[in-house]
C-alpha positions in Angstrom: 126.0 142.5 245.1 123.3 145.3 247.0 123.6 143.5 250.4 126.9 143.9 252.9 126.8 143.7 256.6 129.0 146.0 258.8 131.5 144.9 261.4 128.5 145.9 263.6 126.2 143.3 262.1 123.7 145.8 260.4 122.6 144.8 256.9 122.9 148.1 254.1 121.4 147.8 251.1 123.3 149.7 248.4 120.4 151.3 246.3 118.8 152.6 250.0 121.8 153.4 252.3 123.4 156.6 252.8 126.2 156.8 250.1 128.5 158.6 252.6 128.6 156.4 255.2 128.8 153.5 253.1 131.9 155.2 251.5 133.4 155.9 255.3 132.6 152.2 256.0 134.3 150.7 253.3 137.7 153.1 253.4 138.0 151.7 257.0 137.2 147.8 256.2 134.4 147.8 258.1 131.7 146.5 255.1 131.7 142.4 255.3 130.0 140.2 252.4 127.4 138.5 254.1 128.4 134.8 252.8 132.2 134.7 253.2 133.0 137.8 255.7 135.5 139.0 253.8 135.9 142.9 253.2 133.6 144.3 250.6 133.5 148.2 248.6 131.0 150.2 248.1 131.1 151.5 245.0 129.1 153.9 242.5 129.4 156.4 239.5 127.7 158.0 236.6 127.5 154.8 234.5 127.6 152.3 237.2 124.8 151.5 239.8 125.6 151.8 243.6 126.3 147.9 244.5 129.0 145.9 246.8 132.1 144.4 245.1 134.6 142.5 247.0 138.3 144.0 248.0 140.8 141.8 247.0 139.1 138.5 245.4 135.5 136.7 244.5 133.6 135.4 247.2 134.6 132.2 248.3 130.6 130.8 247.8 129.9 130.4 244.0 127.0 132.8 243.1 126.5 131.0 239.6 125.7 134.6 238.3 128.1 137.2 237.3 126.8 140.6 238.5 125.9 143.2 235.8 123.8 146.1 235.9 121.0 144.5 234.4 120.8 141.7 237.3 121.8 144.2 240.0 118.5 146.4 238.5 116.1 142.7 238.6 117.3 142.2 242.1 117.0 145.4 243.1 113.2 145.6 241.6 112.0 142.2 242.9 113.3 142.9 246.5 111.4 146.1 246.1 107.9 144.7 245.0 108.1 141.1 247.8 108.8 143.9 250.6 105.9 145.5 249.9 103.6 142.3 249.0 104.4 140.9 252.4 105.4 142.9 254.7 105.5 140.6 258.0 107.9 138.4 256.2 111.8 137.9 256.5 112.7 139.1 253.1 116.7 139.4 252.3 118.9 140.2 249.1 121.7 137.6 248.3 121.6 135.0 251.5 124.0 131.7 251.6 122.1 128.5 252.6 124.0 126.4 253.3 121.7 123.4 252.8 122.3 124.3 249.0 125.9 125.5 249.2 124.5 128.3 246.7 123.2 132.3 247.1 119.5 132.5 246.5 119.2 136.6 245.2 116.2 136.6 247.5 115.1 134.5 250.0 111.5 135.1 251.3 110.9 133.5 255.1 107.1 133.8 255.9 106.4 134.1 259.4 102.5 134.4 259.8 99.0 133.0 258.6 98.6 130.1 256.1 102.4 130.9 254.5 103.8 130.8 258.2 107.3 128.3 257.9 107.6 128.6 254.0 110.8 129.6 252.0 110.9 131.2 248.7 113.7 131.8 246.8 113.9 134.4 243.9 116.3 134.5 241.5 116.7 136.7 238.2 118.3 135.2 235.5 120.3 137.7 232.9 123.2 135.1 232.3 123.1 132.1 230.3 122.6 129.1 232.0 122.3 125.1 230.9 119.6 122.9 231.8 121.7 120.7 233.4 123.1 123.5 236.2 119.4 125.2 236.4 118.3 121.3 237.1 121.1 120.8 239.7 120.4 123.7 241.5 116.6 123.6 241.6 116.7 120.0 243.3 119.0 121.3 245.7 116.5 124.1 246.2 113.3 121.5 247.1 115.5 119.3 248.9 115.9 121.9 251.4 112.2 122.5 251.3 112.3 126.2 249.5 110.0 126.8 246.4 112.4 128.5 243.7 110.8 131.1 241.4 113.1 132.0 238.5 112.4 135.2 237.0 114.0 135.1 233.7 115.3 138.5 232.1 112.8 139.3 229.2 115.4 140.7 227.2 117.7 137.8 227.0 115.4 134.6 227.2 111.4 136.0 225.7 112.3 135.5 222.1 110.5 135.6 219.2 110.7 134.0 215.6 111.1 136.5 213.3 109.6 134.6 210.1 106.6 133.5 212.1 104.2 136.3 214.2 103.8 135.1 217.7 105.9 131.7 217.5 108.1 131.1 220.8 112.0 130.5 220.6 113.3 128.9 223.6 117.0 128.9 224.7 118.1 126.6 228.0 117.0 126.1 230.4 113.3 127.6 229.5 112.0 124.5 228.5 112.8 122.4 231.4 112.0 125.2 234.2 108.6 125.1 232.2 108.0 121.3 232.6 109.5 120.8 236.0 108.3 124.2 237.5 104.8 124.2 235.9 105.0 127.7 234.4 107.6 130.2 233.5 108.8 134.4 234.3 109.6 137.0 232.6 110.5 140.2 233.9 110.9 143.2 231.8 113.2 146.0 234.2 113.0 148.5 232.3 108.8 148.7 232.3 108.7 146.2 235.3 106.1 143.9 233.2 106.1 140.5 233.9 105.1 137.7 231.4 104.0 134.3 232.6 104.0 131.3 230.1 101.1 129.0 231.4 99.7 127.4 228.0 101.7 126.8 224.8 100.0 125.5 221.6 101.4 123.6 218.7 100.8 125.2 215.5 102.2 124.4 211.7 103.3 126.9 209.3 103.8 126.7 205.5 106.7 128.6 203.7 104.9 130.5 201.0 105.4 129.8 198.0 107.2 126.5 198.6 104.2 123.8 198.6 107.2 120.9 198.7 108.5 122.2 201.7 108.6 120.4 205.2 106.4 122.4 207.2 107.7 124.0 210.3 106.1 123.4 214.0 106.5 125.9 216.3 105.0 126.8 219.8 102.8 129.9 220.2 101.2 131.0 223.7 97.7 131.2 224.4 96.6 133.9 225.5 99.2 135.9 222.9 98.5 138.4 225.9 100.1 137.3 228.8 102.1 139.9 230.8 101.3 142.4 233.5 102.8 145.1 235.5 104.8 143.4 238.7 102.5 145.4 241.3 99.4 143.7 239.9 101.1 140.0 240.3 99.4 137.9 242.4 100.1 134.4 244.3 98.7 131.1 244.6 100.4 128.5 246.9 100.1 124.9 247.8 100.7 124.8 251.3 101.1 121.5 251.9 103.7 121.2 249.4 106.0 124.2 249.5 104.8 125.3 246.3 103.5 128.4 244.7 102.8 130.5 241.3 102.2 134.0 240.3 99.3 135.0 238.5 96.9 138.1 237.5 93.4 137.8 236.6 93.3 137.3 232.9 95.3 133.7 233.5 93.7 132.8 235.8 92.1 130.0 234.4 95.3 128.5 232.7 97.4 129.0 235.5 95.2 127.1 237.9 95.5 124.4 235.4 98.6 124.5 235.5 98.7 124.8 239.7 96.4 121.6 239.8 98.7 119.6 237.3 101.7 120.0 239.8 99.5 119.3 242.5 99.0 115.7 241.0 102.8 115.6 240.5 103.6 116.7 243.6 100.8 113.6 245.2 102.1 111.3 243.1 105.7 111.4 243.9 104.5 111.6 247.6 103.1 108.2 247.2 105.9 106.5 245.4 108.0 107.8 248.1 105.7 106.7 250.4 105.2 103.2 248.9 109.3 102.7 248.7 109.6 103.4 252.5 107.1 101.1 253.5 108.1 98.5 251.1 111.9 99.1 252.5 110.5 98.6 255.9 108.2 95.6 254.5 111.6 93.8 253.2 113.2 94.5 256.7 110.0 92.6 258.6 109.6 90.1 256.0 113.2 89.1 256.5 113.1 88.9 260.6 110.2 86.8 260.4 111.8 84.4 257.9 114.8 84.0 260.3 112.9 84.3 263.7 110.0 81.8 262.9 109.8 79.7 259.3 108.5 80.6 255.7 105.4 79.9 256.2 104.7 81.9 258.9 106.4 84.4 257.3 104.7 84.8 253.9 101.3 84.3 255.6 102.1 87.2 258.4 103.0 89.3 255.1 99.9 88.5 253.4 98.1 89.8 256.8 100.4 93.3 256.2 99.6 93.3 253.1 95.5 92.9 253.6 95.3 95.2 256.3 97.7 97.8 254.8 95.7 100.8 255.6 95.1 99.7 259.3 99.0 98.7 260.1 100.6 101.4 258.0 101.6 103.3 261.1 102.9 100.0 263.0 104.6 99.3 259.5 106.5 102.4 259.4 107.3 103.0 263.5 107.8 99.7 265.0 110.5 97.6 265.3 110.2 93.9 263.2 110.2 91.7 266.4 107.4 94.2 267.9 105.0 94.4 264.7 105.1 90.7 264.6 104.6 89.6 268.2 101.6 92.6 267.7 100.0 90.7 264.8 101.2 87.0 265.5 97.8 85.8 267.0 95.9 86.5 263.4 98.8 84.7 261.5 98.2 82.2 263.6 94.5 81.6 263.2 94.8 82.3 259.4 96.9 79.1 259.2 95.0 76.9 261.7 91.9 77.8 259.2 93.9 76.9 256.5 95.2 73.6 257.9 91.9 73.0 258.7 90.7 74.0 254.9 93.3 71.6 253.8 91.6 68.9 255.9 88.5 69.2 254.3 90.1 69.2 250.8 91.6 65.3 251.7 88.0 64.0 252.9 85.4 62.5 250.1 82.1 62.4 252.4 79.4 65.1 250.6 79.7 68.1 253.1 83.4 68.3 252.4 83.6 68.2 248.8 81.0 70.7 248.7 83.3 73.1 250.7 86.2 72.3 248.6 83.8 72.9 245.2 82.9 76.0 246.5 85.8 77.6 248.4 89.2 76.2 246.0 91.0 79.7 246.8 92.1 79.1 250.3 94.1 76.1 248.8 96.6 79.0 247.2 96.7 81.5 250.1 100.7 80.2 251.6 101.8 80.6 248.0 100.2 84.1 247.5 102.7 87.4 247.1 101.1 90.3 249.0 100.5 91.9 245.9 98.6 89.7 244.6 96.9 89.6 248.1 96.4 93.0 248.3 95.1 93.7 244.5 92.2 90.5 244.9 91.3 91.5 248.3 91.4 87.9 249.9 89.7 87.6 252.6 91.1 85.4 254.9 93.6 87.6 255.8 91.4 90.6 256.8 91.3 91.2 260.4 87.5 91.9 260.4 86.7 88.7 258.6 88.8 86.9 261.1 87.9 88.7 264.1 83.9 87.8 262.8 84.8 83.9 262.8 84.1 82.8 266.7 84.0 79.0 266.3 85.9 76.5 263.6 86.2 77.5 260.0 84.1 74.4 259.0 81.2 75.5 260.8 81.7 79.0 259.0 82.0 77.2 255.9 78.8 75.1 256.2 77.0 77.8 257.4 78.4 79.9 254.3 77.0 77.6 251.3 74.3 76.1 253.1 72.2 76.8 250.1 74.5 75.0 248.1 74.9 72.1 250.5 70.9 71.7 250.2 71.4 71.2 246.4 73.6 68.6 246.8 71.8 67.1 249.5 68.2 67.1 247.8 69.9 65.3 244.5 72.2 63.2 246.9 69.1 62.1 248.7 66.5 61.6 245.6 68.7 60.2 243.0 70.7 57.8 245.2 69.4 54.7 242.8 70.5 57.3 239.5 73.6 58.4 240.9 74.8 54.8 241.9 74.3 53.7 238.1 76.4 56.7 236.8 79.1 55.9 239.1 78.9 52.0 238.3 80.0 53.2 234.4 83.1 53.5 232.8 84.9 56.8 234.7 86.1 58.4 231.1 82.7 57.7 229.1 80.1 58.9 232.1 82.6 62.4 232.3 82.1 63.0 228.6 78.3 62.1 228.7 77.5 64.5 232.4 79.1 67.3 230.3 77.3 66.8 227.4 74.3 67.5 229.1 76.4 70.5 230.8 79.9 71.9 231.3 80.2 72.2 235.3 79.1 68.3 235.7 82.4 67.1 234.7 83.7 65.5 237.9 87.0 66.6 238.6 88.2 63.5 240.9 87.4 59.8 241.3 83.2 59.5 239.7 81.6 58.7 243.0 77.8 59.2 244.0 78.9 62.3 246.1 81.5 63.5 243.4 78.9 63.5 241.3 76.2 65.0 243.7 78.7 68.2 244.5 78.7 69.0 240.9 75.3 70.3 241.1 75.9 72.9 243.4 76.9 75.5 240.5 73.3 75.1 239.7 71.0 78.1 240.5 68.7 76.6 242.6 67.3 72.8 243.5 64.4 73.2 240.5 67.8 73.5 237.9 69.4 70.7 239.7 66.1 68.6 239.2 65.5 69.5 235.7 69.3 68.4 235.4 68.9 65.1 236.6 65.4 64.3 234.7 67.8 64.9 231.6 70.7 62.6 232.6 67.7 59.5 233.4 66.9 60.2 230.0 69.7 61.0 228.2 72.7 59.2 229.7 71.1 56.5 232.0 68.2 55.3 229.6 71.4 55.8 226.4 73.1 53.2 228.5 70.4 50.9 229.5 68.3 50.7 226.0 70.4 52.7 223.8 68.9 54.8 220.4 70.5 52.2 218.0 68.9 49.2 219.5 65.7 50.5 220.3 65.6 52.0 215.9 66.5 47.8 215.4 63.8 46.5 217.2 61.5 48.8 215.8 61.9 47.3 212.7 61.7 43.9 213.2 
């Protein structure tokens, strides 16, 4: 370890504090591991960097990575280079979180500008480690809201095929850092060169002279050029979603890519979490209602929610069930006194009415709608600003809605009463299949009645179709009837 703290509470930093003192300190007991408390050494020779090891046992708080001199000398070079990129911010070697129950090798506290309330934790790989542990410990990491960066050690995990020039081999847990993280690190400590994987390609290679052999695929990077010296790293963040990546100019590009890809991750995880806590505190109101009123008024007030989604959202998510209801009971209310009145309309045979029903057959389903549905088909009847818009009764709405189509009906009702009272005077069956013949949407769907048949005409464009319509059915269904083809052919010939 290169961080202790004296009995005094001052951090030392083994690579920077005065070897003497730190050698007094420790002789006396007076050098404390930072995470457990208990008594650390100081200790350094010819083949053996200066760094903290503890007196008498391990440190109680699992590190997950055995110290060598190779991760002493990543540490020791990425503590270096994060000092000096931000120097405002509170930047410490080998802190315990306890959020985590694990010791990030650097933790990065930004205290100013856009970064200002954003942990970063660094750690340097040299050890082997599985998927499943890097996994574990990277979703302990962004539950407690601190972006991890995992600088692998070049020279144990940037390997290279040695059969194929430039194709990748990938040891745990590279592959899975890559796909969760969005891009991967390399740092070389002995030239302090960084790599960054940010766009692999798929390639195939043939084994010369073997033509019946299975090609190989491998994974190559593009750019093949893709390190830089650690000074000339830069950042990019996403604020709003405690991320960020390292970069340098000639990646730019691919790196962005890959930036904006976790953005759309990170946005669309945000609204299925979003989505399960308001359908959670959907199921909680849905149920209240149920018990505190009936089932209908329950699955019409959640077809209201469920309409007006983006406007309660807020009420959804902060009020109590008995609160958001007694908020929004008055619509509920209206929606089924319009729908009583809807069904009312339905039961009545008189023209006006069945031209309502013709044209407005939906409402009929709304009590038996699920909000999704609701939602996805955009009903109207449970939008506040269509209900708010409706000042007297719904009929009157209605009427005025498919006045047009009420005129239709009217004008054939009015100038083909002698027409229509033959075709409802014929057989109910026959006069169906005949009014469809001539076209589809005259097919009466009830009892064959002068206004049944009347309403059917209001799918027609305009009163000059419905006209045209009913010269047809005078000639041929009325005048079929009356002096059919057959007979008329007979008497020609005598």
């Amino acid at each position: 370890m290169l961080r202790s703290r004296s009995v005094y509470g001052i951090d030392l930093y083994a690579y920077s504090c005065d070897e003497e003192s730190a050698r007094h300190l420790s002789k006396l007991n007076e050098l404390l591991c930072p995470s457990c408390n208990n008594p650390v050494l100081y200790k350094k020779g010819e083949k053996v960097s200066a760094h903290f090891a503890h007196k008498r046992m391990e440190c109680v708080v699992n590190t997950h990575e055995p110290e060598t001199e190779a991760h002493i000398k990543g540490k020791q070079l990425l503590f270096g280079w994060l000092k000096r990129e931000f120097p405002d911010a509170n930047i410490e070697l080998e802190v315990y979180i306890p959020a985590t129950q694990q010791i990030a090798d650097i933790l990065v506290e930004h205290l100013l500008d856009n970064l200002a309330g954003q942990k970063w934790a660094f750690e340097f790989q040299h050890s082997p480690l599985s998927e499943a542990s890097w996994s574990e410990r990277h979703q302990l990491y962004q539950k407690a809201g601190i972006h991890d960066f995992w600088i692998m050690d070049a020279d144990i995990y940037l390997k290279y095929s040695k059969s194929v020039e430039h194709a990748r081999l990938f040891r745990e847990p590279l592959e899975s850092a890559y796909n969760h993280a969005g891009l991967c690190y390399y740092l070389d400590i002995n030239t302090s060169m960084l790599t960054i994987d940010c766009n692999f390609m798929n390639s195939t290679y043939r084994y010369p002279g073997k033509p019946k052999a299975k090609p190989w695929s491998y994974k190559h990077h593009s750019p093949i050029a893709h390190s830089t010296p650690l000074e000339s790293t830069e950042f990019i963040w996403l604020k709003d979603y405690h991320y960020a990546a390292l970069s340098f100019p000639a990646i730019d590009d691919k790196v962005t890519e890959r930036v904006e890809r976790q953005y759309q991750k990170f946005w669309y995880e945000e609204q299925l979490k979003q989505k399960q806590l308001i359908d959670d505190r959907l199921a909680l109101i849905e149920k209240y209602s149920t018990e505190n009123r009936d089932e209908r008024f329950s699955r019409l007030f959640m077809g209201v929610l469920a309409k007006n989604r983006s406007t309660v959202v807020e009420d959804i998510l902060s009020m109590d069930p008995a609160a958001i209801v007694y908020k929004y009971e008055s619509f509920v209310e209206k929606v089924d006194t319009f729908l009583k009145e809807h069904h009312s309309i339905r039961g009545q045979s008189d023209l006006q009415s069945k031209v309502i029903a013709e044209m407005s057959p939906f409402y009929s389903q709304y009590p038996n709608l699920e909000p999704n549905f609701i939602d996805a088909q955009g009903m109207e009847l449970y939008d506040f600003e269509f209900l708010n818009d409706i000042a007297g009764s719904f009929t009157d709405f209605l009427v005025d809605r498919y006045s047009d189509k009420l005129m239709t009906a009217w004008t054939v009702f009015g100038n083909y009463d002698n027409e229509l009272s033959k075709l409802a005077g014929y057989n109910p069956k026959y006069i169906s299949k005949r009014l469809a013949d001539v076209r589809y949407f005259l097919k009466p769907r009830g009892e064959v009645t002068k206004e049944e048949i009347a309403s059917r005409f209001v799918r027609c464009d305009s009163v000059e179709e419905a006209e045209e319509l009913m010269c047809r059915i005078k000639i041929e269904v009325i005048e079929e009837i009356e002096n059919p083809s057959w007979l008329r052919e007979l008497e020609e010939k005598d």
